[in-house]
C-alpha positions as CSV (number, residue, x, y, z in Angstrom):
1,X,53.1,-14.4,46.1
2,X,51.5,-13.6,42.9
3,X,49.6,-9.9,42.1
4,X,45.9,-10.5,41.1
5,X,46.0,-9.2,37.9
6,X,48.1,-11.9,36.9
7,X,46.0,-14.7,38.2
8,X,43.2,-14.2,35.7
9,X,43.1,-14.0,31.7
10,X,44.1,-12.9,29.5
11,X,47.6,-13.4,30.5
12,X,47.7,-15.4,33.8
13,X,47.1,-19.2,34.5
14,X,43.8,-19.4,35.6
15,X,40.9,-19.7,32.6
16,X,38.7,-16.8,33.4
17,X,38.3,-13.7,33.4
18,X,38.4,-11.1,36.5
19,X,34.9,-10.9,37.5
20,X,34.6,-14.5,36.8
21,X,37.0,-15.0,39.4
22,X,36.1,-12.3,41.6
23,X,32.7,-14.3,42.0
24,X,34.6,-17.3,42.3
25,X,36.6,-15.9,45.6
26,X,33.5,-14.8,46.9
27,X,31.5,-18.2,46.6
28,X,34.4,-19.8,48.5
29,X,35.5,-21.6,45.6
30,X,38.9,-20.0,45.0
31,X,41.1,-19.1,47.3
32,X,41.2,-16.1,49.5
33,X,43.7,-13.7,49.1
34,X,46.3,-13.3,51.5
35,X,47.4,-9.6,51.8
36,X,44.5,-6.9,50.3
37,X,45.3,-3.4,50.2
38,X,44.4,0.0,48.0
39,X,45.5,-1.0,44.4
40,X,47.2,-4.3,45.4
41,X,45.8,-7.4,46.1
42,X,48.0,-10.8,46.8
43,X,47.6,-14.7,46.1
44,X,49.9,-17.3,47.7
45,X,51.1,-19.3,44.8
46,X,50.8,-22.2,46.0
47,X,47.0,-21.6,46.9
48,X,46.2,-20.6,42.8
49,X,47.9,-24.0,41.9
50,X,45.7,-26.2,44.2
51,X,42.7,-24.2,42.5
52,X,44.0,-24.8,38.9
53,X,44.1,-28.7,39.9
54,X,40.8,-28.6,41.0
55,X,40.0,-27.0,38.4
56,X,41.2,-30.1,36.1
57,X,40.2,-32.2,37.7
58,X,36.7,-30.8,37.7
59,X,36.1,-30.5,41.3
60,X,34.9,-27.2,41.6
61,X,32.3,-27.7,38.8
């Protein structure tokens, strides 16, 4: 599992920023998180490393 803020710039993997990905979740076209609570909000790893494929690959242009 992997905390939200360290998904996004400027220090995690994937190339944008929080509201950029935010948007992103919303539109479907990053993953959902798995666990959301008050201050804490969880990815599954594994789910953030299909999207960074993707995101080479340019599928989710």
């Amino acid at each position: 599992m992997i905390h939200a803020v360290e998904v996004h710039r400027p220090h995690g993997p994937v190339p944008m920023g929080r509201t950029a990905f935010n948007e992103a979740v919303r539109r479907g076209e990053a993953p959902q998180p798995v666990q959301r609570r008050h201050r804490s909000t969880l990815y599954r790893w594994g789910d953030i490393r299909e999207f960074l494929e993707k995101l080479a690959t340019g599928e989710n242009a």
